[in-house]
TITORDO-98604 format. One line per 4 residues: number of its first residue (from 1); their letters; for each residue x, y, z of N, C-alpha, C, CB. Coordinates in nm, 4 decimals, padded with zeros to 6 digits, always signed. Glycine has a CB too. Layout:
# TITORDO-98604
NUM = a = X,Y,Z,X,Y,Z,X,Y,Z,X,Y,Z | ...;
END
This chain:
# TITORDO-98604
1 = xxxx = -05.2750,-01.0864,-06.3512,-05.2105,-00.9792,-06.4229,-05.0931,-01.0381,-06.5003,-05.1645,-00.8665,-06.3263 | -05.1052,-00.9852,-06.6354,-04.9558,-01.0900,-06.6766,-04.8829,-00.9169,-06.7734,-05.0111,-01.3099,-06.8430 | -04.7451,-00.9662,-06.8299,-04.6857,-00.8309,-06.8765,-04.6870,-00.8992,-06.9761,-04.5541,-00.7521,-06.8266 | -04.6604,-00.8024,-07.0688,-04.6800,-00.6800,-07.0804,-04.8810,-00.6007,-07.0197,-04.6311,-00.6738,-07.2540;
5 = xxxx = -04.8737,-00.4376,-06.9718,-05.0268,-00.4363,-06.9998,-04.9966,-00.3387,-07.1301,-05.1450,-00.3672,-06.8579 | -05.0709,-00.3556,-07.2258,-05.0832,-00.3100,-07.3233,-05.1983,-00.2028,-07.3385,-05.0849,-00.4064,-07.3934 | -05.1708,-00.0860,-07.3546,-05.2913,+00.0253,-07.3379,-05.3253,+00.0931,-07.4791,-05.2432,+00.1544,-07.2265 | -05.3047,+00.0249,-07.5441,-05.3471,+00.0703,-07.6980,-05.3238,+00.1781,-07.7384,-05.4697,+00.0687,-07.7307;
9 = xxxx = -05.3234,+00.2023,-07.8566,-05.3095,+00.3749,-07.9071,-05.3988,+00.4765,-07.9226,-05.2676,+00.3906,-08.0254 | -05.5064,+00.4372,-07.8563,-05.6027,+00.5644,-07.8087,-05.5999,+00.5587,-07.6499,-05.7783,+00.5497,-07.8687 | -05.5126,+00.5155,-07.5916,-05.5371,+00.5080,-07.4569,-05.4636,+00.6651,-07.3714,-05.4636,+00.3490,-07.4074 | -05.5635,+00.7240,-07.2947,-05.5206,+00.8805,-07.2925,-05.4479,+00.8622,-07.1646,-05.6524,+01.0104,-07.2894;
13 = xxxx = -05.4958,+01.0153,-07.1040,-05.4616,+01.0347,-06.9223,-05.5714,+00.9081,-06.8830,-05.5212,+01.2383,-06.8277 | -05.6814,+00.9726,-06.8537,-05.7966,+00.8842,-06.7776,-05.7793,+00.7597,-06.7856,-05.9308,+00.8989,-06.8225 | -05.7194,+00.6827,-06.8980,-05.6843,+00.5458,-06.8763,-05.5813,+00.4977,-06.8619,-05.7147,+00.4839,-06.9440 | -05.4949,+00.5846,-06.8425,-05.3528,+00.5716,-06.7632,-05.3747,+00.5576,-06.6279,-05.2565,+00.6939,-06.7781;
17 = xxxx = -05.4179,+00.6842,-06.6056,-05.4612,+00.7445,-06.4888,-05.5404,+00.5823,-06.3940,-05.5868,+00.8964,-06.5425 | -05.6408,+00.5069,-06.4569,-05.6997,+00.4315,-06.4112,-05.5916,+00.2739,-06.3939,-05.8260,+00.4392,-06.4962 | -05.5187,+00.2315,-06.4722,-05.4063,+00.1238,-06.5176,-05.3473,+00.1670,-06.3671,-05.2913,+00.1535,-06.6901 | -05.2867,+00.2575,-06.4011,-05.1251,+00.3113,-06.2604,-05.2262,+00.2579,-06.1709,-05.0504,+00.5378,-06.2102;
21 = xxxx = -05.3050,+00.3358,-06.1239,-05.4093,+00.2881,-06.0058,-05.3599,+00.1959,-05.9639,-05.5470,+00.2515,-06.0311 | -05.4285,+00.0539,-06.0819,-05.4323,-00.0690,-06.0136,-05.3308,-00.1286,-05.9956,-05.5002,-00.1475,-06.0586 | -05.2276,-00.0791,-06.0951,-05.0896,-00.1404,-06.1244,-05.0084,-00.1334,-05.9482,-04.9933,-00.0232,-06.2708 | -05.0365,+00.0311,-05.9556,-04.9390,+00.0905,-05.8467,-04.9310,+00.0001,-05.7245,-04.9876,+00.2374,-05.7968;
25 = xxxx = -05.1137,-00.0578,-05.6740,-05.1232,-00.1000,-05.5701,-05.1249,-00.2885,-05.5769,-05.2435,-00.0207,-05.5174 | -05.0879,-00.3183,-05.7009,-05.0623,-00.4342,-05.6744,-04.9410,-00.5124,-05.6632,-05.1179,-00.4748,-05.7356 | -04.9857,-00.6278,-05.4999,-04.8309,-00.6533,-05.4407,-04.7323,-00.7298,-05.5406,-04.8376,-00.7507,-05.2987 | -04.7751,-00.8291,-05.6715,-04.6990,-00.8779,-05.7289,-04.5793,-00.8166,-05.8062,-04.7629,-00.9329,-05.7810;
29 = xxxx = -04.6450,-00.6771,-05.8195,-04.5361,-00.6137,-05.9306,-04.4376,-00.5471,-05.8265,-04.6090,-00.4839,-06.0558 | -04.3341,-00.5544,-05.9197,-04.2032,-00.4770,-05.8335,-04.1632,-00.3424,-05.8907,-04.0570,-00.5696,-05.8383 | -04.1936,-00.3022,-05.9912,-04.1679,-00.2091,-06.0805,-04.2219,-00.1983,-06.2081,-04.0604,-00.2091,-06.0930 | -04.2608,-00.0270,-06.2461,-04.3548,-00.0421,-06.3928,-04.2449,+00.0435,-06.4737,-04.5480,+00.0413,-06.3952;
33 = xxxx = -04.2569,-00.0086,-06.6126,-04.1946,+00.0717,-06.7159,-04.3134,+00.0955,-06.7909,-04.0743,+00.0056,-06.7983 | -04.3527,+00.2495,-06.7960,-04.4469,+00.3216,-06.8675,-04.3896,+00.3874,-07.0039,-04.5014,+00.4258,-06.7742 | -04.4266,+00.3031,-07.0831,-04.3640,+00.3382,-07.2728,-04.5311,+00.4363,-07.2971,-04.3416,+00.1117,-07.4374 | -04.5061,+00.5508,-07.3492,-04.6058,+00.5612,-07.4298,-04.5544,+00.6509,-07.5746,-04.7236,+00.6271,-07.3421;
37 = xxxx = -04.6310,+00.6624,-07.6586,-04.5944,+00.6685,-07.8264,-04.7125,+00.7666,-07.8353,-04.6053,+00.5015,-07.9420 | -04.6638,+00.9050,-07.8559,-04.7290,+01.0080,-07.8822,-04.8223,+01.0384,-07.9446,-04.6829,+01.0593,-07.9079 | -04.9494,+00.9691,-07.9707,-04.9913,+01.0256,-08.1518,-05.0746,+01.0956,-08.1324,-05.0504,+00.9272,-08.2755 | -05.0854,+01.1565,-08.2429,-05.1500,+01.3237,-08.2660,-05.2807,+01.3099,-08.2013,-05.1773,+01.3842,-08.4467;
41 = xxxx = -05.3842,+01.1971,-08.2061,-05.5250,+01.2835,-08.1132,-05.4914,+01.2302,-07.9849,-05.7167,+01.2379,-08.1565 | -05.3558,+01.2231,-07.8901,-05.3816,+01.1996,-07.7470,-05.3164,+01.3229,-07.6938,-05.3213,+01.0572,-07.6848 | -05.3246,+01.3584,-07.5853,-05.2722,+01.4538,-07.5267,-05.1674,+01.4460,-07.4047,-05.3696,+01.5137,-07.4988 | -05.0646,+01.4004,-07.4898,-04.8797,+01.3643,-07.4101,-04.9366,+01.4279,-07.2696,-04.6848,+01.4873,-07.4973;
45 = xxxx = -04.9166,+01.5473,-07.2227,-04.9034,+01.6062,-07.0877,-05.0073,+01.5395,-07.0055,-04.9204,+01.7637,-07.0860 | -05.1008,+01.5279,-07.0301,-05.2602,+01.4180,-07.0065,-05.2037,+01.3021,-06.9743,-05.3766,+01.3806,-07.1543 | -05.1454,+01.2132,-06.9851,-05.0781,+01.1539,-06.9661,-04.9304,+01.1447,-06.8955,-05.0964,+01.1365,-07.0409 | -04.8923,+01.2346,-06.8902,-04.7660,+01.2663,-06.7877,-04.8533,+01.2652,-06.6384,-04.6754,+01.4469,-06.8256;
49 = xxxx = -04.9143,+01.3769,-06.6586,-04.9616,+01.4298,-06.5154,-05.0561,+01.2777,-06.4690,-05.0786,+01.6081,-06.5301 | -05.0933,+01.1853,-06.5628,-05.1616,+01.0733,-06.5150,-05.0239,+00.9431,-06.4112,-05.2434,+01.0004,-06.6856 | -04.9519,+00.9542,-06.4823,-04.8269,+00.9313,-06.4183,-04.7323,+00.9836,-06.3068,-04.7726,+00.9360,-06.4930 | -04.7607,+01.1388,-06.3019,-04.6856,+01.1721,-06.1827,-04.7602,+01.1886,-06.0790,-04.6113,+01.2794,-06.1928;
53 = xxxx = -04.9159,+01.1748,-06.1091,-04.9959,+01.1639,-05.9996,-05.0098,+01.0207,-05.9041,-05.1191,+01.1996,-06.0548 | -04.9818,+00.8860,-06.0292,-04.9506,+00.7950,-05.9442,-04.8089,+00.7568,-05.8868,-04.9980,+00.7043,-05.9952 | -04.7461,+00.8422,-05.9461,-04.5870,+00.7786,-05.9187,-04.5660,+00.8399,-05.7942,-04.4521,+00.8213,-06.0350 | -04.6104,+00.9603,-05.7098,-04.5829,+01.0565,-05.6038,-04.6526,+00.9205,-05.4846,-04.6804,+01.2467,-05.6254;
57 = xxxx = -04.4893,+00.8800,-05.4231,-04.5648,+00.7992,-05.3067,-04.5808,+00.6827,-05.3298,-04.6890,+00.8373,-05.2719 | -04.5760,+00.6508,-05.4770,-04.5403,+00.5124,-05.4974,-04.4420,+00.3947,-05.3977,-04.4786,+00.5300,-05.6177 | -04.5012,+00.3163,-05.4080,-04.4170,+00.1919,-05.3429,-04.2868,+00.1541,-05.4755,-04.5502,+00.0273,-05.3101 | -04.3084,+00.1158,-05.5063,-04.2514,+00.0693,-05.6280,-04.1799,+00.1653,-05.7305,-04.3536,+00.0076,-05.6929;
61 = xxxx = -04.0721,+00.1283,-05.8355,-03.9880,+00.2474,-05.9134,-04.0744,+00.1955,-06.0309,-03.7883,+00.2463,-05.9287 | -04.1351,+00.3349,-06.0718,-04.2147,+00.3702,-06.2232,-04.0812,+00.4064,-06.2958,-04.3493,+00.5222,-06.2257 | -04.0428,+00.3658,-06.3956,-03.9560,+00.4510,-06.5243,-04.0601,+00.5136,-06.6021,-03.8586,+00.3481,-06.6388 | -04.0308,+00.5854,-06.6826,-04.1040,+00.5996,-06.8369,-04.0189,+00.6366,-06.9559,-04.2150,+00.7150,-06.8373;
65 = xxxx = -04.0652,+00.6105,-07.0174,-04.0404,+00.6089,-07.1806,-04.1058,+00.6973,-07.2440,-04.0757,+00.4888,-07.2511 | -04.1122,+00.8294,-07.3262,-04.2069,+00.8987,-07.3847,-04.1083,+00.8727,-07.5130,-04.2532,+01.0566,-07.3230 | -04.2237,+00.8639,-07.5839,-04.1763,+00.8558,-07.7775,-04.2332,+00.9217,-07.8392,-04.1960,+00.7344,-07.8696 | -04.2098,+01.0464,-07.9628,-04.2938,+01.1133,-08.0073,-04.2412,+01.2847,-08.0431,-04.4005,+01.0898,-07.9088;
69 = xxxx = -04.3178,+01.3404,-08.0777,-04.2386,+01.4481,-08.1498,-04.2896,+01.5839,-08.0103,-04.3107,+01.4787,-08.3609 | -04.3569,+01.6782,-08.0618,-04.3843,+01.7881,-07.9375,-04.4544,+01.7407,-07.8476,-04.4539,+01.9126,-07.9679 | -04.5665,+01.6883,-07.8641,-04.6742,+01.6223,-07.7649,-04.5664,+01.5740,-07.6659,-04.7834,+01.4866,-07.8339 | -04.5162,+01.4961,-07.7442,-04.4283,+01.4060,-07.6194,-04.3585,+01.4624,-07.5676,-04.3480,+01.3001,-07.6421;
73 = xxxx = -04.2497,+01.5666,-07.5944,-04.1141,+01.6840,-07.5518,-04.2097,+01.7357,-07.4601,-04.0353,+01.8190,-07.6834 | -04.3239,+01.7738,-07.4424,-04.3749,+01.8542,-07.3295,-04.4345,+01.7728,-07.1970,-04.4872,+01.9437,-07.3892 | -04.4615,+01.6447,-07.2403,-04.4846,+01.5294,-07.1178,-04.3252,+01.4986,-07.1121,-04.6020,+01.3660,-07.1626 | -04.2604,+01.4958,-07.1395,-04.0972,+01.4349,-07.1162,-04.1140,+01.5471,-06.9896,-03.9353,+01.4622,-07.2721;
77 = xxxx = -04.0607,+01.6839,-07.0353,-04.0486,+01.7889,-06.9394,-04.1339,+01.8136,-06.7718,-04.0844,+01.8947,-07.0293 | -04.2343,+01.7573,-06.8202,-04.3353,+01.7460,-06.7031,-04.2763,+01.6647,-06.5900,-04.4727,+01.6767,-06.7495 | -04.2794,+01.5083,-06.6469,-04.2254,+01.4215,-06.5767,-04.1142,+01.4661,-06.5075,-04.2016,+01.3245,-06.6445 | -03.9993,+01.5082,-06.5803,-03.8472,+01.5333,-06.5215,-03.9036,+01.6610,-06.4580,-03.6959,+01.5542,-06.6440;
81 = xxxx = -03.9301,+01.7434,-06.4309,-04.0035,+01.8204,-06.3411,-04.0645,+01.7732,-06.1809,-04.1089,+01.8531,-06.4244 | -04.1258,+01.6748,-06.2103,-04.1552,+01.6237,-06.1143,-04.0853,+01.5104,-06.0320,-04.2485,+01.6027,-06.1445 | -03.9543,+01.4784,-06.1351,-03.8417,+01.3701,-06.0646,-03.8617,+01.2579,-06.0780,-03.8215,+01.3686,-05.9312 | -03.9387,+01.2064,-06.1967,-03.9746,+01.0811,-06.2547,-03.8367,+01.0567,-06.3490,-04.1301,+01.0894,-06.3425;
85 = xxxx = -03.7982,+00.9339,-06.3689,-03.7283,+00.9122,-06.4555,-03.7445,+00.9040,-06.6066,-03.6949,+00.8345,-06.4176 | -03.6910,+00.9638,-06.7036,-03.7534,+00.9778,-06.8438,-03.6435,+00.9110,-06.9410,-03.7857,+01.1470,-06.8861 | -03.7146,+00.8196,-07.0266,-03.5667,+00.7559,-07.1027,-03.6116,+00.7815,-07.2828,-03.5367,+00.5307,-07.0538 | -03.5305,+00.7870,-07.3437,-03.5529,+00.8037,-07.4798,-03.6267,+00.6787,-07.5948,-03.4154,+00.8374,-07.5183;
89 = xxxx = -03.5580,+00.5845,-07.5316,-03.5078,+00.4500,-07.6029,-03.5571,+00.3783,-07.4682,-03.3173,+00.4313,-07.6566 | -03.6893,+00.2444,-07.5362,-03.7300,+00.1591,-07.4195,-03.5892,+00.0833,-07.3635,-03.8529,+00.0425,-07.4714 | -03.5186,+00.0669,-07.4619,-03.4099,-00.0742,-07.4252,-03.3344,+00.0315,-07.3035,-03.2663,-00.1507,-07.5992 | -03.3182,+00.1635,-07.3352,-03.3152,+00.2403,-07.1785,-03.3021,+00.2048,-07.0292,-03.4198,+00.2936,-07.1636;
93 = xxxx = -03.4329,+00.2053,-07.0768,-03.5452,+00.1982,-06.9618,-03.5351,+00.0922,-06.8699,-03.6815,+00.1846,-07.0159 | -03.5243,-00.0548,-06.9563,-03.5023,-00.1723,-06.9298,-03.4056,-00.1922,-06.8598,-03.4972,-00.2342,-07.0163 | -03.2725,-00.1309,-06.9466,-03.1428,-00.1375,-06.9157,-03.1575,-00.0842,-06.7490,-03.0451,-00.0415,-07.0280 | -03.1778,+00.0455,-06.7333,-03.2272,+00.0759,-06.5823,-03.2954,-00.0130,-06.4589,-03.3183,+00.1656,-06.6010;
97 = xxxx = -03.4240,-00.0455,-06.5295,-03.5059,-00.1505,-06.4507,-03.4034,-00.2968,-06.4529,-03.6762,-00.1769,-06.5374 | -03.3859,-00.3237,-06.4755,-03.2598,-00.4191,-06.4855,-03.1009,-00.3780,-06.3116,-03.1798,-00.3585,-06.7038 | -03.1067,-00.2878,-06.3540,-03.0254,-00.2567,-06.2685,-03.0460,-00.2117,-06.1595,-02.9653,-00.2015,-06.3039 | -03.1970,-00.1278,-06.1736,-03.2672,-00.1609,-06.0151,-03.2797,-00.3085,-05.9871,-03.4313,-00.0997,-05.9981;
101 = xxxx = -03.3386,-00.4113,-06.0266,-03.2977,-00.5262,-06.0045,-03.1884,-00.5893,-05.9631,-03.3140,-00.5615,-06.0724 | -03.0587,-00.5780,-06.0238,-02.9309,-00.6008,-05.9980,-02.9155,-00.5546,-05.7837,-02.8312,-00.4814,-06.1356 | -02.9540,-00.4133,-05.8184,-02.9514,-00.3435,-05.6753,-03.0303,-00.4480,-05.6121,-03.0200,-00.1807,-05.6587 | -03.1292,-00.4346,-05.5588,-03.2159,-00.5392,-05.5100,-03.2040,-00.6330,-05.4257,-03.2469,-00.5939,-05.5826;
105 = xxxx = -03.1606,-00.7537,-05.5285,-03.0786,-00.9077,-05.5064,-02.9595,-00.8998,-05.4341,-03.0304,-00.9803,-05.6437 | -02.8986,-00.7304,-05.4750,-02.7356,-00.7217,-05.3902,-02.8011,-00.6523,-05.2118,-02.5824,-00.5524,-05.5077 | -02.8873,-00.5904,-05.2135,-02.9324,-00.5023,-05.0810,-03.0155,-00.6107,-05.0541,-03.0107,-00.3365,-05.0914 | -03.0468,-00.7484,-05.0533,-03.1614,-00.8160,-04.9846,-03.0723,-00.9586,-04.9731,-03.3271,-00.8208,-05.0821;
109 = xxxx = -02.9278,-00.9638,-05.0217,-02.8516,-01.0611,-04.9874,-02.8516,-01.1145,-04.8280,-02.7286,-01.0166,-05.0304 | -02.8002,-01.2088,-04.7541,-02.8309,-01.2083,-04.6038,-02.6902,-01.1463,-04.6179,-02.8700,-01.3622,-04.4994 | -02.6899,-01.0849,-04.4593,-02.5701,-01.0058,-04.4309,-02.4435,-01.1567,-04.4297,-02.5960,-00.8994,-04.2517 | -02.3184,-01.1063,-04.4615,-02.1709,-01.1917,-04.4474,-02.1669,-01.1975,-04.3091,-02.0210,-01.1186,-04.5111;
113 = xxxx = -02.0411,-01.2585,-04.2826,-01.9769,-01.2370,-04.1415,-01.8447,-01.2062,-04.1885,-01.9807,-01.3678,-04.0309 | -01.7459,-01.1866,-04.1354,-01.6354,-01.1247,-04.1062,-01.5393,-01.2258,-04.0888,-01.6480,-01.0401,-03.9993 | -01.4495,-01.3071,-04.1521,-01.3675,-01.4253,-04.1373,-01.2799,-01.3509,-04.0704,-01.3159,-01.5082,-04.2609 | -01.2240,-01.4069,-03.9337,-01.1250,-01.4038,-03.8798,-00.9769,-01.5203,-03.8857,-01.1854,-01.3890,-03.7760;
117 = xxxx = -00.8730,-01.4368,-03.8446,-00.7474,-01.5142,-03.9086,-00.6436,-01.5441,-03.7741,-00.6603,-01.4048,-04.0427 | -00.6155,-01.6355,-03.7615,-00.5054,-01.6825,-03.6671,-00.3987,-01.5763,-03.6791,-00.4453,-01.8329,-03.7043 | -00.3412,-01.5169,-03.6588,-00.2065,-01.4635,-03.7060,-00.1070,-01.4194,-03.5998,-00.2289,-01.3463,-03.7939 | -00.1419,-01.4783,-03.4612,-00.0493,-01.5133,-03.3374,+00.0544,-01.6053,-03.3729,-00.1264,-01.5773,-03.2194;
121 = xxxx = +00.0564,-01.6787,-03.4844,+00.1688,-01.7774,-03.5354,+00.2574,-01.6741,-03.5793,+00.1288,-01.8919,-03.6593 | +00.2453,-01.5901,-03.6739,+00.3652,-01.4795,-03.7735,+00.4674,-01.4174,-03.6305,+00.2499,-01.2910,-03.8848 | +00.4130,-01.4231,-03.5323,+00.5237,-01.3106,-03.4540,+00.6156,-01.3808,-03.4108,+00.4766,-01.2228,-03.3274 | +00.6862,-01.5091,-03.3823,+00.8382,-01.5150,-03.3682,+00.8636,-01.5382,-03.4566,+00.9058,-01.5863,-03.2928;
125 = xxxx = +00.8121,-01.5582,-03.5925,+00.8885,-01.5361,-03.7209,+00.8908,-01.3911,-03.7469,+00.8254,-01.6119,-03.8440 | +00.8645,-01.2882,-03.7875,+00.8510,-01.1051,-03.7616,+00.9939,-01.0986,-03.6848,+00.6852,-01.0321,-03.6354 | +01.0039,-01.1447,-03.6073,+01.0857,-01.1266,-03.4936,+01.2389,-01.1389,-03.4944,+01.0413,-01.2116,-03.4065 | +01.2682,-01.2764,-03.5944,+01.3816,-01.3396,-03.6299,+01.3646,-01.2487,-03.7709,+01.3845,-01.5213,-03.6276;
129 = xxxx = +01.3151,-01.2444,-03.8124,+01.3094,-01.1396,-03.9900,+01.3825,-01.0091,-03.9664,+01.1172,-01.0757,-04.0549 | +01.2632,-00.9340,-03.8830,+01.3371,-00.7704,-03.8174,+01.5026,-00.7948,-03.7834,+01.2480,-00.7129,-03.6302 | +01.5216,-00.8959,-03.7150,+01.6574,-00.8691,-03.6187,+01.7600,-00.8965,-03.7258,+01.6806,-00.9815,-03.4684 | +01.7595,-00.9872,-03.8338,+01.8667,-01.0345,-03.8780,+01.8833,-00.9105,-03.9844,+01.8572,-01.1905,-03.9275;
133 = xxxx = +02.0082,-00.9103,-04.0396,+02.0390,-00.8253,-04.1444,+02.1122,-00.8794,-04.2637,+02.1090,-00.7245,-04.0933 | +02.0911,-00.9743,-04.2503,+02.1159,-01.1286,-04.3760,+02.0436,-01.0955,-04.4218,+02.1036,-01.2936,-04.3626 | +02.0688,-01.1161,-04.5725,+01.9253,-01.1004,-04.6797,+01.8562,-01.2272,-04.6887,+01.9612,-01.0586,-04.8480 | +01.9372,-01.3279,-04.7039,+01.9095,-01.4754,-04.6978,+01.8028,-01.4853,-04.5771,+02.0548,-01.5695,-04.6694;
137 = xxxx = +01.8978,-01.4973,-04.4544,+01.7607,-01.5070,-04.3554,+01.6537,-01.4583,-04.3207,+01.7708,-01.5047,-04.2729 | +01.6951,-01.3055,-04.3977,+01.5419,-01.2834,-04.3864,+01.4276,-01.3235,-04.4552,+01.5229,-01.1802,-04.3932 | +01.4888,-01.3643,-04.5734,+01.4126,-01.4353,-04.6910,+01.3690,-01.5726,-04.6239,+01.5147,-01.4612,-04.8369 | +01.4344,-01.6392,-04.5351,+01.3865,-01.7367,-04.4799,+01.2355,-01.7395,-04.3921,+01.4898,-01.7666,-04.4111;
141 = xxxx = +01.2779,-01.6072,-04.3188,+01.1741,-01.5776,-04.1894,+01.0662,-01.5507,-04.2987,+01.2127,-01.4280,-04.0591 | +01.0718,-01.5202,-04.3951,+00.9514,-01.4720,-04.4675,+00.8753,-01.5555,-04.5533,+00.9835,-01.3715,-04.5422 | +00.9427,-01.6612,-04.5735,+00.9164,-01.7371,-04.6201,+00.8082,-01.8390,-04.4927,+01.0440,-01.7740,-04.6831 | +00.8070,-01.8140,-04.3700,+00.7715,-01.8945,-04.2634,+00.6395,-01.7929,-04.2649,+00.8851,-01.9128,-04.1191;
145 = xxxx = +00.6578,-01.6784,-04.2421,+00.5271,-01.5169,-04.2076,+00.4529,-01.5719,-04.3248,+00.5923,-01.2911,-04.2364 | +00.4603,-01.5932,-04.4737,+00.3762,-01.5810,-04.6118,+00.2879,-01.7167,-04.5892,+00.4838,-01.5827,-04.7753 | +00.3046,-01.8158,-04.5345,+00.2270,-01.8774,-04.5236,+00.1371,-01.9196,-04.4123,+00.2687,-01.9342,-04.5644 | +00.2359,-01.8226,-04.3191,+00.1651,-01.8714,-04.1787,-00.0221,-01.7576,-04.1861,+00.3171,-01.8043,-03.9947;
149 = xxxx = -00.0284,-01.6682,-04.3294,-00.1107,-01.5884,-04.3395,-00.1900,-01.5829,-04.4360,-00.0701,-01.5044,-04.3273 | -00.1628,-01.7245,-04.5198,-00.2439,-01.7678,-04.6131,-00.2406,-01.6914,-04.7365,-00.3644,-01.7735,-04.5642 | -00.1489,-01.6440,-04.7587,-00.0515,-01.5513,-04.9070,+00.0491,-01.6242,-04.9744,+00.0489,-01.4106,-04.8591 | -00.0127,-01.6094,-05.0979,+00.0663,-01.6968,-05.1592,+00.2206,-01.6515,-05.1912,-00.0046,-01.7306,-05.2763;
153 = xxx = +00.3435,-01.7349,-05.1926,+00.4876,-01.6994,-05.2160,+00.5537,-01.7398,-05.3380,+00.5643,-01.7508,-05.1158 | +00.6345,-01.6670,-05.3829,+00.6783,-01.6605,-05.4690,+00.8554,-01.6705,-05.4581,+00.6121,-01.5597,-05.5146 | +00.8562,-01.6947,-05.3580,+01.0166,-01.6781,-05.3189,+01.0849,-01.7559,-05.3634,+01.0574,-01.6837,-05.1933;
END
């Protein structure tokens, strides 16, 4: 299977309908962007409903793209009806599928761990800081706390 699949401009429901099929259930793909371009002898909604029949239960995120004048405004409506995503503009679409991607790579990262920090050193400096009421010394003690915590100083 390579991308683009290209379904020509007589390609209706029934051969949508048949594409999603194979598309839907195959493990290589991760996601389909369905563009189709309205023209006058196909029947837009014929094609929606060929799409929301495979998209219900899908493994994978279908976008679509409808282009086109009424034909298409009434498969747009269908789709978003049924909670498919509908974009105007392919670069859209992309832009989306793109960012499901982005998601992805960030939710399949291995989990972090949690760096832990010494910071049993800062308390007899805290200590000499609190008590004094020198501005100087306290500027001193703080000067001892800012690094004992790996913050940078400016003092």
């Amino acid at each position: 299977m390579r991308n683009p699949v290209d379904m020509i401009a007589s390609a209706d429901g029934p051969r949508y309908d048949a594409a999603l099929k194979i598309l839907t259930r195959e493990k290589a793909i991760d996601g389909l962007l369905v563009l189709f371009v309205s023209p006058i002898t196909i029947n837009a909604l014929d094609v929606a409903r060929a799409i929301i029949a495979n998209g219900r239960g899908a493994r994978l995120p279908i976008l679509t793209c409808f282009m086109g004048k009424e034909q298409g405004k009434q498969g747009v409506e269908e789709l978003r009806r049924a909670g498919l995503p509908v974009y105007l503009f392919p670069e859209e679409a992309a832009r989306a599928m793109a960012g499901l991607l982005r998601y992805r790579r960030l939710r399949d990262r291995p989990e972090g761990t949690t760096p832990t920090f010494k910071v049993a050193s800062i308390f007899p400096a805290t200590r000499s800081a609190g008590a004094s009421s020198r501005p100087l010394r306290r500027r001193r003690a703080h000067s001892r706390i800012i690094p004992a915590v790996s913050i940078c100083s400016f003092l």
